[in-house]
C-alpha positions in Angstrom: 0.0 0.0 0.0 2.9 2.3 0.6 4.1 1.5 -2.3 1.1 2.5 -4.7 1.4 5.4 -2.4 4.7 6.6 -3.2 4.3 6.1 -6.8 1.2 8.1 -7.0 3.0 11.1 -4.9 5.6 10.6 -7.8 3.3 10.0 -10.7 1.9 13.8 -9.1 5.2 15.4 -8.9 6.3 14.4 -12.4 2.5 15.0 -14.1 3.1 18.6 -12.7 6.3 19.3 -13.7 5.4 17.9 -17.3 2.4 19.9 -17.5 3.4 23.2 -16.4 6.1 22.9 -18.7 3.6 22.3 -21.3 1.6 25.5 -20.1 4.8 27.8 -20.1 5.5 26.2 -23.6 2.5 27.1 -25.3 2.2 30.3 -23.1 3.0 32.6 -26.8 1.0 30.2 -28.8 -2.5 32.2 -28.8 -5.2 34.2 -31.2 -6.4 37.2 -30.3 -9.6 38.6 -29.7 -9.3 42.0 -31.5 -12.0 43.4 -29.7 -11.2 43.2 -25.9 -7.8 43.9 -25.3 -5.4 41.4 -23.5 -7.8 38.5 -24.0 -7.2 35.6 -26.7 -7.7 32.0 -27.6 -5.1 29.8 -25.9 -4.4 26.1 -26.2 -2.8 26.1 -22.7 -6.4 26.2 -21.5 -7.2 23.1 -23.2 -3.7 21.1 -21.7 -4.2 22.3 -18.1 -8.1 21.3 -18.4 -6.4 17.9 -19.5 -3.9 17.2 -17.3 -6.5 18.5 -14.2 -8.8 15.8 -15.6 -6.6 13.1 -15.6 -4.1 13.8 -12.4 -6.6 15.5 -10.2 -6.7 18.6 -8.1 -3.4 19.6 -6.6 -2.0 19.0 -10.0 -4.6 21.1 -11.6 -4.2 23.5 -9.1 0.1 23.4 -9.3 -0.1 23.4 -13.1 -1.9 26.4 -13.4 0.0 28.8 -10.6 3.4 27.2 -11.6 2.6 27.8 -15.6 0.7 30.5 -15.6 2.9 32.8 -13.4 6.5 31.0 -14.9 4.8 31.8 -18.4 4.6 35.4 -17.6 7.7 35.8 -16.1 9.6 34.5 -18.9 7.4 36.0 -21.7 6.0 39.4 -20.1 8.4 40.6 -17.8 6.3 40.5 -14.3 3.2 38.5 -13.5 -0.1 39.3 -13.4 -1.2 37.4 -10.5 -5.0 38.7 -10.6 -4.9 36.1 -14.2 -2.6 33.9 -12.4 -5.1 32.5 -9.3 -7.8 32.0 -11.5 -6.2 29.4 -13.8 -4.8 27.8 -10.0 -8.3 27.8 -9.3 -10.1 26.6 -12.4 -7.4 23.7 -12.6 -8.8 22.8 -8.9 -12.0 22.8 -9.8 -11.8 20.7 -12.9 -9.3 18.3 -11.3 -12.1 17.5 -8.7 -14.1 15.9 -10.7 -11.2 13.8 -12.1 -12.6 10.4 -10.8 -16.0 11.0 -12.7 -14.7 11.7 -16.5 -13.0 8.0 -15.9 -10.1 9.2 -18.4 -7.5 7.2 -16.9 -9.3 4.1 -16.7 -10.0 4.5 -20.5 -13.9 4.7 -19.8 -14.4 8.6 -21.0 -17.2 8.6 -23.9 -20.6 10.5 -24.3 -21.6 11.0 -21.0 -18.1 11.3 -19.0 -17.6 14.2 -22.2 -20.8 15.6 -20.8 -19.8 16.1 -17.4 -16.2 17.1 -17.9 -17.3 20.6 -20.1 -20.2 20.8 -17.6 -17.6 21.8 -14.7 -15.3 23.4 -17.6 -17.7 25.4 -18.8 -18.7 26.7 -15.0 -14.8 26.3 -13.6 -14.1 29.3 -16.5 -17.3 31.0 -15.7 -16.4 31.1 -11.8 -12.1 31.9 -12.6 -12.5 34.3 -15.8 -16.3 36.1 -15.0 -15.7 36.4 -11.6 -12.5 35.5 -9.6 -10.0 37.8 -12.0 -12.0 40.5 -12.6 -12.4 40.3 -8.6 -9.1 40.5 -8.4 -8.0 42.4 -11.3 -9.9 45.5 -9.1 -8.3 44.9 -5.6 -5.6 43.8 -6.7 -4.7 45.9 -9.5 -7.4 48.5 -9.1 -8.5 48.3 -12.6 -12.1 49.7 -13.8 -14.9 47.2 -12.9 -16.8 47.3 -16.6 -13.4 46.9 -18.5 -12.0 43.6 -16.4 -15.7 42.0 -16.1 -15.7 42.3 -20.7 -11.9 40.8 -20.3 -13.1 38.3 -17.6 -16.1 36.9 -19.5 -14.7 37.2 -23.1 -11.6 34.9 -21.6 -14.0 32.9 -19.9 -16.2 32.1 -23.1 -13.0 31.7 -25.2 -11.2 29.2 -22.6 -14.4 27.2 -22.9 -14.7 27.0 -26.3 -11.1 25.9 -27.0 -11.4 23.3 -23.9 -14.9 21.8 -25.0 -13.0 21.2 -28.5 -9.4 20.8 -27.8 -9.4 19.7 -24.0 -12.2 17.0 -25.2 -10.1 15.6 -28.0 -7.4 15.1 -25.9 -9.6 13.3 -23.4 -11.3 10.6 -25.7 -7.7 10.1 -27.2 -5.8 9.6 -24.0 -8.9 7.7 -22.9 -9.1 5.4 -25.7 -5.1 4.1 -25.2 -5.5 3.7 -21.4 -6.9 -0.2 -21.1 -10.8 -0.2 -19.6 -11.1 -1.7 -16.0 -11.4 -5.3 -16.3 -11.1 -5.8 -20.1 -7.8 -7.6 -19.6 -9.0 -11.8 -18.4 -6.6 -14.5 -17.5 -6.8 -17.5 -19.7 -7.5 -20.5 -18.3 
């Protein structure tokens, strides 16, 4: 029991260093919305969302401070940590439900697709509609109507790419994980 123990504080470690390496990577890789500044599509979304759904919470959680604040550090110059605890929190949030979308155990189709952009799709509303823009004023003390357009445009485009990109990856990592009890020992 230890064992499994140790080897699933490891598997943790390493899915966290992996995926915030991942994050920082594809930090520059975005579109832009044109029409609200500092907003844009961003497959980073769509890997943390991943990676939250298959190695749980803390990892969600680590992946998304670690990569998030790393990625603007390198990239930016300073970090905006008002944008920063959001994508912390959203990669809880999703990674909570990790058990349910039965990814690892190769079982994710129709329904467990369902349910994971059910809590995407409300993990973004609650990180980009309400906790930055939250934050983005106390922190920050930016004007409420201009961080609530970026918070909710950010929101609807981190959805978007997750319910396409973050549900591919899903299925596909899903479908070359063996299902629970499909291997039988021959008699």
């Amino acid at each position: 029991m230890a064992d499994n123990k140790g080897k699933s504080v490891i598997r943790q470690v390493v899915a966290i260093g992996i995926g915030a390496a991942i994050f920082v990577a594809l930090t520059t890789v975005q579109i832009p919305i044109g029409f609200v500044p500092n907003t844009a599509l961003q497959v980073r979304a769509a890997v943390l969302t991943f990676f939250a759904a298959v190695f749980g919470p803390i990892a969600g959680f680590a992946i998304g401070l670690i990569g998030h604040a790393l990625g603007d550090a390198l990239f930016y110059g300073s970090v905006w940590w008002s944008w920063v605890f959001p994508d912390a929190i959203f990669g809880l949030l999703v990674g909570l439900f990790a058990k349910k979308y039965a990814i690892e155990e190769g079982g994710f189709g129709f329904k467990q697709c369902l349910g994971f952009n059910l809590v995407q799709v409300l993990s973004n509303l609650i990180a980009w509609a309400l906790i930055a823009p939250v934050l983005d004023i106390v922190i920050y003390k930016e004007p409420a109507n201009k961080v609530f357009i970026q918070g909710i445009t950010a929101a609807i485009t981190n959805l978007v790419i997750v319910a396409i990109l973050g549900s591919l990856l899903a299925f596909g990592y899903s479908k070359i994980k063996t299902k629970s009890g499909s291997l039988k020992e021959e008699e």
